[in-house]
C-alpha positions as CSV (number, residue, x, y, z in Angstrom):
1,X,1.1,6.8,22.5
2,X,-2.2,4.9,24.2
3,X,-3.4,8.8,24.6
4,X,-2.4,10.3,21.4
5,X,-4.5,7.1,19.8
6,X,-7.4,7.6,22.0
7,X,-7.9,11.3,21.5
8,X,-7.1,11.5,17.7
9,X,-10.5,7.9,18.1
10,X,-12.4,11.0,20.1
11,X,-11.6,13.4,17.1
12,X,-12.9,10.5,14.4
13,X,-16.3,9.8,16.5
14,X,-17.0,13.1,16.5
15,X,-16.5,14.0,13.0
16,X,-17.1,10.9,11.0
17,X,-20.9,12.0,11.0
18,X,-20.0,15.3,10.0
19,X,-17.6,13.4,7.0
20,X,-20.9,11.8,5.5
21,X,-23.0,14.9,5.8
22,X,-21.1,16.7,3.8
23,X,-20.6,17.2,-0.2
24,X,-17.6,18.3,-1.2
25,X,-15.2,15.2,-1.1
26,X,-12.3,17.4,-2.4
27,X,-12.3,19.0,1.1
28,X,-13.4,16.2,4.0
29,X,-11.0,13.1,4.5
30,X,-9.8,11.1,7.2
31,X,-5.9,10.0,7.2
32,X,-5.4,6.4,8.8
33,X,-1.9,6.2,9.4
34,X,-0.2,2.3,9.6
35,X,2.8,1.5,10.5
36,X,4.3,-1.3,8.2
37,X,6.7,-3.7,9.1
38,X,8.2,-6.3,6.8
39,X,10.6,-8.6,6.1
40,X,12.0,-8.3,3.0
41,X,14.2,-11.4,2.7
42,X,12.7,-14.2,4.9
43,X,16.4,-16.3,5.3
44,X,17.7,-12.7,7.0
45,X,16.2,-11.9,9.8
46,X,18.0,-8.8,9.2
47,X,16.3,-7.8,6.6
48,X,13.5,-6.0,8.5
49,X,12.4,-2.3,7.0
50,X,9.7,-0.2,8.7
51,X,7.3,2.2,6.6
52,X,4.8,4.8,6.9
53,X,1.6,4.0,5.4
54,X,-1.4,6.2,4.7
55,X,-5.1,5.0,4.0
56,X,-7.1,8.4,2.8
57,X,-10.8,7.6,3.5
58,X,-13.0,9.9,1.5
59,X,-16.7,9.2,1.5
60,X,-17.4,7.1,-1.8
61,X,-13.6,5.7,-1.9
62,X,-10.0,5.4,-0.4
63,X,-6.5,5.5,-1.5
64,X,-3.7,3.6,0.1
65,X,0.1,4.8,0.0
66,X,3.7,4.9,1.8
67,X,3.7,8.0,2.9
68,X,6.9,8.9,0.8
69,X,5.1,7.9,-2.3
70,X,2.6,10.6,-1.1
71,X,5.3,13.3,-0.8
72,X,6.2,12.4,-4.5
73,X,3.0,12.7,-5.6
74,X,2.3,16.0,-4.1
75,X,5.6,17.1,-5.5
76,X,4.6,16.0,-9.0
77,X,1.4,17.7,-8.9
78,X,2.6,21.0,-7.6
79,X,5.1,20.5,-10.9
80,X,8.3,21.0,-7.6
81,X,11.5,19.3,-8.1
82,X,11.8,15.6,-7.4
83,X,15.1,14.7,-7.8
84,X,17.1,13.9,-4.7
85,X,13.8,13.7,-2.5
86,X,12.3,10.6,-3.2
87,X,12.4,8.1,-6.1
88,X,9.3,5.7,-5.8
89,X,11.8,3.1,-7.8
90,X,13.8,2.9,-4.0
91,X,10.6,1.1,-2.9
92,X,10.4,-1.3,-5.4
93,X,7.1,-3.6,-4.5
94,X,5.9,-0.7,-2.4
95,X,5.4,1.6,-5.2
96,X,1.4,0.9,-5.9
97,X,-1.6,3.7,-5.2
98,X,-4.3,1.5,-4.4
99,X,-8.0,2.9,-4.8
100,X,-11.0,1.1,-3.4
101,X,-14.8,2.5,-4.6
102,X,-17.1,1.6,-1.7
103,X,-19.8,2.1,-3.7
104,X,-18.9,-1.2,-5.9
105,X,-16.7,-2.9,-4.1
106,X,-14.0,-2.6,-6.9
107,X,-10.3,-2.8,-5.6
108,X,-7.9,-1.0,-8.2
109,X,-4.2,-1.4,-7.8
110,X,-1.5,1.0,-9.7
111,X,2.1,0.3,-10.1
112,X,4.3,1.9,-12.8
113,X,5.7,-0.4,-15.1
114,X,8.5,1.4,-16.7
115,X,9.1,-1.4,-20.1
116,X,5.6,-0.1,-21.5
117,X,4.4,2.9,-23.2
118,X,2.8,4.0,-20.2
119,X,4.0,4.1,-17.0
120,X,1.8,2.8,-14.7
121,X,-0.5,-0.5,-15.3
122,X,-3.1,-1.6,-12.9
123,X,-5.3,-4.4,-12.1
124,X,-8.7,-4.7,-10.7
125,X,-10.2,-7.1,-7.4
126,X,-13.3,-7.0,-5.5
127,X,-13.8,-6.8,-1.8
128,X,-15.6,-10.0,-2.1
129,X,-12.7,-12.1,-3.0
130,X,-11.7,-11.3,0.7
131,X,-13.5,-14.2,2.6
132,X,-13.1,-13.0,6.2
133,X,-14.1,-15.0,9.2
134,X,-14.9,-13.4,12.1
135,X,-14.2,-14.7,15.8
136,X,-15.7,-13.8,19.1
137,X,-11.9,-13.1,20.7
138,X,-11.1,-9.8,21.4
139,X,-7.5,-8.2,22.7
140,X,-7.6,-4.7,24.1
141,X,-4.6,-2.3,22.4
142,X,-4.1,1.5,24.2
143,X,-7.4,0.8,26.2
144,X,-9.2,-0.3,22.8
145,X,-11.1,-3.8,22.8
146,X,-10.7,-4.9,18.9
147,X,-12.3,-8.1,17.7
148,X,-10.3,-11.0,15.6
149,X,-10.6,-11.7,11.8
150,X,-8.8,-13.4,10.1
151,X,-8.3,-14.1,6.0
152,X,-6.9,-16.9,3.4
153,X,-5.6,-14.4,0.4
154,X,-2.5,-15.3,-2.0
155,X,-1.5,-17.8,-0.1
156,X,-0.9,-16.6,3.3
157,X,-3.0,-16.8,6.2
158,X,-3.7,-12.9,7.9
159,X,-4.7,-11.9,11.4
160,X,-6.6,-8.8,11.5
161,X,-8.3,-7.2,14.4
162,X,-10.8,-4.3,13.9
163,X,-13.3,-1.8,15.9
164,X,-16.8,-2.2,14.9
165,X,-17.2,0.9,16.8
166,X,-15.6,3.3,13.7
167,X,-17.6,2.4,10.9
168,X,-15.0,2.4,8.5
169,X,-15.5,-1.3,6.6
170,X,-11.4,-0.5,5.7
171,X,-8.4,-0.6,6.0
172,X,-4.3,-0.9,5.0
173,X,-3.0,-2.3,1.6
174,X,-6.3,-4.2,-0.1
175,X,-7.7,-5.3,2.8
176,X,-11.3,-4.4,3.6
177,X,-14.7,-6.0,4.3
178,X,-14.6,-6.1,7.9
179,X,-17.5,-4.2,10.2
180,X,-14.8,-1.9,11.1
181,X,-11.7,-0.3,10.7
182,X,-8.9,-2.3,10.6
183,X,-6.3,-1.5,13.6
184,X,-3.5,-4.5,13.1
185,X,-3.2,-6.7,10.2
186,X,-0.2,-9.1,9.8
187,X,0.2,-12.4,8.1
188,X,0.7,-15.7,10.4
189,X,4.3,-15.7,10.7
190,X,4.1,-11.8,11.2
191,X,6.3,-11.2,8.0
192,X,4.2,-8.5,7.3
193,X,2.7,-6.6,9.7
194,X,0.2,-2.8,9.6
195,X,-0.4,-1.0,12.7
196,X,-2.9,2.2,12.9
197,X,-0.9,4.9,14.5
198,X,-3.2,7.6,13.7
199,X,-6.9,8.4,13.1
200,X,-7.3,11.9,12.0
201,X,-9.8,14.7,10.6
202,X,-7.8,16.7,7.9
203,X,-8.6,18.7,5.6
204,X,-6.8,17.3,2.5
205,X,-7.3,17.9,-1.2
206,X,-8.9,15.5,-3.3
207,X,-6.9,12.9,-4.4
208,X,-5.6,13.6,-7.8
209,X,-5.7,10.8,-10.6
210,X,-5.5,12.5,-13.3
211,X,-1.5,10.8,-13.7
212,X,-3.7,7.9,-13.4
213,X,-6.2,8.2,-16.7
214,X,-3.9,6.3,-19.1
215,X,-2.7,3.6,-17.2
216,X,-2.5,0.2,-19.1
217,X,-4.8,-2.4,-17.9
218,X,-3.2,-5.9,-17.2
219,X,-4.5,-8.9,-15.3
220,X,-3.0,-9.8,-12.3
221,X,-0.8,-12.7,-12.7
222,X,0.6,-10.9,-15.5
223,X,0.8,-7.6,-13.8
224,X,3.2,-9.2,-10.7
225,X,5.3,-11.5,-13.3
226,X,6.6,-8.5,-15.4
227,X,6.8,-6.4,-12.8
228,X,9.3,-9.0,-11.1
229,X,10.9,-9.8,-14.2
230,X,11.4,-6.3,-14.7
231,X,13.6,-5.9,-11.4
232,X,15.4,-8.6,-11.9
233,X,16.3,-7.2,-15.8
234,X,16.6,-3.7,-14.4
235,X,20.4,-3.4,-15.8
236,X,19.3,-4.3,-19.0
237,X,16.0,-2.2,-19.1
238,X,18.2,1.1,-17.9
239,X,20.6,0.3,-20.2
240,X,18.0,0.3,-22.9
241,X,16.6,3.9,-22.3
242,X,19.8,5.2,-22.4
243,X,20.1,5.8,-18.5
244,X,23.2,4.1,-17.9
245,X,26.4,3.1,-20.1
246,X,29.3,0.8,-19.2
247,X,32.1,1.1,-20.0
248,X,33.5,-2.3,-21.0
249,X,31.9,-5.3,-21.6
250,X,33.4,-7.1,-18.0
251,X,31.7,-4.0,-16.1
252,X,28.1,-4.9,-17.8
253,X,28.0,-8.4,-16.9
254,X,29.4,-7.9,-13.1
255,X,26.2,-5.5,-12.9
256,X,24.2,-7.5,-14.2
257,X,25.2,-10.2,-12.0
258,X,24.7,-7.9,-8.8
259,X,21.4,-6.9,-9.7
260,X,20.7,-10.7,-9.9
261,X,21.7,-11.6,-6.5
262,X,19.8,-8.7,-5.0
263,X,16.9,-9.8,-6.9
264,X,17.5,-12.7,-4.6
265,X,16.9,-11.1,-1.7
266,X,13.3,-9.7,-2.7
267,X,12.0,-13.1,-1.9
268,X,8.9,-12.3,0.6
269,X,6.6,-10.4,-1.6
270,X,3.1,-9.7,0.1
271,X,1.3,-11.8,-1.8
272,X,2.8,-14.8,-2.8
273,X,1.2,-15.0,-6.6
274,X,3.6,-16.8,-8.6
């Protein structure tokens, strides 16, 4: 692992200057891949999931995805059958593309909201709502020195620690800001935790948003309410478009009733908004 990190670091150093000089996005990319790890019900230790994340780091802009969501994205665009692959619904509160314009600073965040004409909905941030404070400690990771951040953002206190050697200002999920590419991120009680696995040159498309040009804009607070309002009425909103029936009125309610108590269990969101 410490020599698969520091090569694919060799393979950035060298390249990143050859990323900026050129002009044709839509063929020059890097692919920061995180590991997440997250608790998803914070009274089960139990409850622990593991992800693949990727941040795709273009020259004006980023996007930031499970890699799964990726796969179904590809898949849509290529118009190739979905079904039995991946569903992004299985992710629930991990099924967001989120873009970041270096240029402005703007942070955009999609998520589809199914209960709306359009699927997806997204809000908008700015890096500088990120007030990062900067230490002098350092820890060394696979023969890496990384320095210390850390962050006060929706409610939770993070612990980052970035390279100022890779002049990436990025890095998983929203965060960003930082003199250098984020390597570990994880909030205080390490809940929620990214790890960079990966650093690599590929030679990816351009990120297709064009499934993105009619998505409804909400503000935030509203955005994370009815999104979790909408999983916990998921019965009810399937049952509405048709996508499930019951059978008798008893075999409703104990779904609906299942559904509740699972909702239960989605009680360690990332941000803690409400």
């Amino acid at each position: 692992m410490r020599i698969f990190l520091f090569l694919n670091i060799l393979l950035f150093c060298f390249s990143f200057s050859h990323l900026q000089a050129q002009e044709k996005a839509n063929t020059d990319v890097m692919q920061a891949t995180y590991k997440l790890e997250l608790l998803r019900d914070s009274l089960n230790p139990n409850s622990k999931r593991t992800l693949m994340t990727e941040l795709l780091i273009y020259p004006n802009e980023s996007w930031f995805r499970t890699l799964s969501r990726g796969v179904f994205d590809t898949l849509q665009y290529y118009q190739l059958p979905t079904r039995n692959r991946y569903s992004p619904r299985d992710e629930h509160e991990l099924n967001y593309i989120i873009n970041k314009n270096y240029n402005t600073g703007d942070i955009r965040y999609y998520s589809p909201l199914r209960a709306i004409f359009q699927d997806y909905c997204y809000y908008d941030e700015h890096v500088n709502q990120q007030d990062w404070k900067i230490t002098t400690d350092t820890i060394v990771r696979n023969g890496i020195t990384l320095q210390k951040a850390t962050l006060n953002y929706s409610k939770r206190k993070w612990i980052a620690y970035f390279n100022k050697e890779i002049p990436i200002n990025d890095g998983p999920y929203k965060f960003s800001g930082l003199p250098g590419l984020i390597f570990e991120i994880s909030d205080e009680k390490g809940t929620w935790k990214f790890s960079l696995l990966r650093l690599i040159h590929s030679n990816h498309n351009s990120f297709n948003s064009n499934f993105l040009e009619k998505a409804k804009y909400m503000n935030k607070k509203e955005f994370h309410s009815l999104q979790r309002q909408l999983f916990e009425n998921n019965v009810q909103d399937s049952e509405a478009r048709g996508e499930i029936t019951f059978r008798s009125a008893d075999e409703r309610q104990q779904a609906i009733e299942r559904r509740k108590e699972k909702s239960k269990t989605y009680n360690n969101p990332i941000e803690l908004i409400r």
